[in-house]
N, C-alpha and C positions, 0 to 999 in steps of 0.2 A: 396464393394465400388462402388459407381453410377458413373456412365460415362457421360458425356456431352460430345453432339454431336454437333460442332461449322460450322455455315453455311457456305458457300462454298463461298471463296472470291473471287469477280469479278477482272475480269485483267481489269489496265488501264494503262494509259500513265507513273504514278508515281510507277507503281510496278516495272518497269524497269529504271535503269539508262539514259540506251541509247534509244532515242525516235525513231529512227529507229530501223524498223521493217526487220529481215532476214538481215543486216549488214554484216554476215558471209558468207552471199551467200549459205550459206548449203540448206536452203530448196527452191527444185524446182520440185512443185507440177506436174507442165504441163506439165515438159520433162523430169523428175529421169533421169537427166545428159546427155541426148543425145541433139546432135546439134542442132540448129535451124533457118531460116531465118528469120532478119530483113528485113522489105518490105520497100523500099524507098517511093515508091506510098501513103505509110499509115499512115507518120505523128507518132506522139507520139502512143507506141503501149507498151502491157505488152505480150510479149512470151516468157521472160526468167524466170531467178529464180524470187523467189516471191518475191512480190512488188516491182518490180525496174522495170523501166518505160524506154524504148530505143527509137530512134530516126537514122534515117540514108536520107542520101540526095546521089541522084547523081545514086545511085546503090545498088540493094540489099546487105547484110552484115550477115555474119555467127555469132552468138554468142551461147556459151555454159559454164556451170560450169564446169571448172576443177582442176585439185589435186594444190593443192598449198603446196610449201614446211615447215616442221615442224618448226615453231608450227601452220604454217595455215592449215586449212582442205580444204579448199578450197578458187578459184578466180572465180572471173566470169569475162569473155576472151573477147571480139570486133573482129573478124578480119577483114583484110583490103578486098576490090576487083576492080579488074580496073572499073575505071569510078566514084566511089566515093567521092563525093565532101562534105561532112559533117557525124557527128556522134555523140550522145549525149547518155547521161545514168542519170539517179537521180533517184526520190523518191520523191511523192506528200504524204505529212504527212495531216490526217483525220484534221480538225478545232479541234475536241474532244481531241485530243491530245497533238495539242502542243499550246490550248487556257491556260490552268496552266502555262505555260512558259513567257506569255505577259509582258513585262516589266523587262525582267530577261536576266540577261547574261548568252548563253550558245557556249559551244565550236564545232563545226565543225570538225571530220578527216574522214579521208580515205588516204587508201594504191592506190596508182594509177603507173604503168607502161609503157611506150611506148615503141617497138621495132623502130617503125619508126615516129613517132610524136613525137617533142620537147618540145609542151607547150601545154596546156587547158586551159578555160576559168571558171570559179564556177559561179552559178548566184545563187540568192534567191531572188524567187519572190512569191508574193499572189495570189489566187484567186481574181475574179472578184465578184462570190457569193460563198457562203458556198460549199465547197468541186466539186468545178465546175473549170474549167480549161480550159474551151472556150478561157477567155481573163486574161491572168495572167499580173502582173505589177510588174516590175522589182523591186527590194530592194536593190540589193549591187551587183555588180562583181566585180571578177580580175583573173588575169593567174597565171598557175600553170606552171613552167617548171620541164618537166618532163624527165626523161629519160629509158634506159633499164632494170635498177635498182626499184625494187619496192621501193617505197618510202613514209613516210607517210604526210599528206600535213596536217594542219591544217588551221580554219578560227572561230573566235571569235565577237561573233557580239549581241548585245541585239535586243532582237524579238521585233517587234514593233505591234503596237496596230493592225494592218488591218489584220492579222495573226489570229485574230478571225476566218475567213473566210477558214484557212487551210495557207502549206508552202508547197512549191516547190521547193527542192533543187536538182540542175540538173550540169551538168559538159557538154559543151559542144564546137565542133572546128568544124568553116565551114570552111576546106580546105580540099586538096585531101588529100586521106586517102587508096591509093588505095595497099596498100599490110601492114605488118608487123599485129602486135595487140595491143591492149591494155588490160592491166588486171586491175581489183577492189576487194577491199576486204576491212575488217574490217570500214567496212563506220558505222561510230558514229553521234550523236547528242547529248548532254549532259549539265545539266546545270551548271554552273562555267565557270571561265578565261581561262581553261586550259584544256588541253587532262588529261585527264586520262586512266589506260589500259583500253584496250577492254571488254567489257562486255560480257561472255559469258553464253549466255541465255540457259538455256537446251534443246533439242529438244522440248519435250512435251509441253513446253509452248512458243516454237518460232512457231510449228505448228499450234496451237491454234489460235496463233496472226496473224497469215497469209491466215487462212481458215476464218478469219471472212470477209476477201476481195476475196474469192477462192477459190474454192473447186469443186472435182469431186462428178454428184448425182450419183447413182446406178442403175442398168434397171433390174432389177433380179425380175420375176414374175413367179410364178406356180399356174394354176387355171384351170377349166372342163370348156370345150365350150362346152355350147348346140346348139349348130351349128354353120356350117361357119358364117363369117361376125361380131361374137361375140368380141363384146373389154371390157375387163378388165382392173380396174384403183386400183392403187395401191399405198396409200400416205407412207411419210416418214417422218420425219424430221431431225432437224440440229442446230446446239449451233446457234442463229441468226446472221446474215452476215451484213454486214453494208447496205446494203438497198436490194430491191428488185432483185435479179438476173438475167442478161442476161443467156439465156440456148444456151449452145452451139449444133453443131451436134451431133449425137449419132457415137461413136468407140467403138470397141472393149477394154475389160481392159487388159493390158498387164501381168499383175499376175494372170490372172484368161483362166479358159480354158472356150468356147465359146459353145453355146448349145441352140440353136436353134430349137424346135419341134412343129411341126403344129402350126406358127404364121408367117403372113403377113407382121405384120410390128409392130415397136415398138417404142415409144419414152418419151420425158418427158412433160409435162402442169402444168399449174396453181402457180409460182413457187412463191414464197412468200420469206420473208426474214429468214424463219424459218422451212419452209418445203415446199414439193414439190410434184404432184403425176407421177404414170408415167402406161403407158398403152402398151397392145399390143392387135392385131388384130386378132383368129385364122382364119386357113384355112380350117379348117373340124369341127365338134361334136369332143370332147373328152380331153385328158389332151394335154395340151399346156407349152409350157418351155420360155422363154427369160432367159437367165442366161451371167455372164461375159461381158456383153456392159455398156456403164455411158456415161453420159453426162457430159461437162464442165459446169461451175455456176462463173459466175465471177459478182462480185460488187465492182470492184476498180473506182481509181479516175479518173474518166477523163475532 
């Protein structure tokens, strides 16, 4: 009996239900669940789980994934600090994704909680150009009263044509905010009048979807110097990222043990949407190591 071997089907917007990407809050490349600071100074920033996009005015702001109770795997938390005067969280959806949706009615939820906050605001707004976020234009707001109680909010609305250009759905309250938390989870987008349950994506193909906007490259090289001053370049590749990548500074990997022999210095170049190379310097003739360090790679929306 002959086999056929059927090609490998690309993910897109219509393979999943929900057009939000990481909803669950489960995958967070950048911090595997340990704390982080929102920087006030910095305006619209992505340092939490993947692809969700924060905001904090007034004073810096702690956010992290944590355990949410059964049947959630997880939230992803806000907390409050003196001095804080605003706080926002959402999700800039790619134009390639939610341009099938133009003209269609789709539903809106998320689980949203406040210890100390009463109410939120939802907006949806468009880009200015294609997946750019410089000058976004309002689409629709209103307030969510919220309470301690997780709770799930709903908003139904037909995407309108300028949505070619991407969506920005963002939850946002300029008041003081200076103690308690807020938590999110099951954040959906869907098309229909109506919620439906959560959609729950498998890991293997939530990570897929998330490392096309981010992902760690690798610094791991072993080669013979024939002399000091010697750099060795070392390419790689990657499933392709939604455009060219910013490369972040070079750290250490945290699951990996660190090993360092006769080199100078190491880092990444050349990074493309698809692959990237990466070099070290030695310090003498002979075998040289980098192992256990990576770089950050991000190609989200901003």
């Amino acid at each position: 009996m002959s086999r056929t071997t059927l090609p490998a089907k690309q993910l897109n917007s219509k393979d999943s239900k929900n057009i939000i990407i990481n909803g669950n809050m489960a995958m967070d490349i950048r911090n595997l669940g340990a704390s982080h600071t929102i920087v006030a100074a910095s305006g619209w920033q992505y340092v939490g789980v993947d692809r969700m996009r924060v905001y904090c005015a007034g004073a810096n702001l702690t956010g992290q994934r944590v355990a949410g109770a059964d049947p959630l795997q997880y939230l992803y938390q806000i907390t409050g600090a003196a001095s804080a005067s605003g706080v926002a969280f959402g999700q800039a959806i790619a134009a390639y994704n939610i341009a099938p949706y133009i003209g269609k009615v789709v539903t809106l939820s998320i689980l949203i909680s406040g210890s100390a906050l009463t109410s939120f605001d939802w907006y949806l707004a468009y880009p200015g150009a294609a997946d750019d976020l410089t000058s976004p234009t309002t689409i629709s707001t209103g307030t969510l009263v919220i309470s301690s109680t997780l709770t799930r909010f709903t908003v139904t609305f037909t995407v309108p044509a300028n949505c070619d250009k991407g969506l920005f759905i963002y939850f946002y309250k300029s008041v003081a905010f200076t103690s308690g938390t807020l938590k999110f989870g099951e954040f959906q987008l869907e098309e229909g009048s109506s919620f439906t349950a959560f959609e729950k994506v498998p890991y293997e193909v939530e990570i897929t979807r998330c490392e096309h906007y981010a992902r760690w490259g690798p610094l791991d090289l072993q080669f013979y110097a024939v002399g000091a001053s010697y750099t060795h370049e070392h390419s790689f590749s990657f499933p392709r990222m939604r455009v060219t990548p910013t490369v972040g500074a070079n750290v250490a990997d945290p699951n990996l043990a660190q090993t360092l022999v006769n080199v100078t210095n190491a880092g990444l170049i050349r990074a493309t949407p698809y692959n990237a190379a990466a070099y070290a310097t030695s310090t003498n003739a002979g075998q040289a190591y980098c192992l256990g360090y990576r770089a950050f790679f991000s190609a989200e929306i901003n």
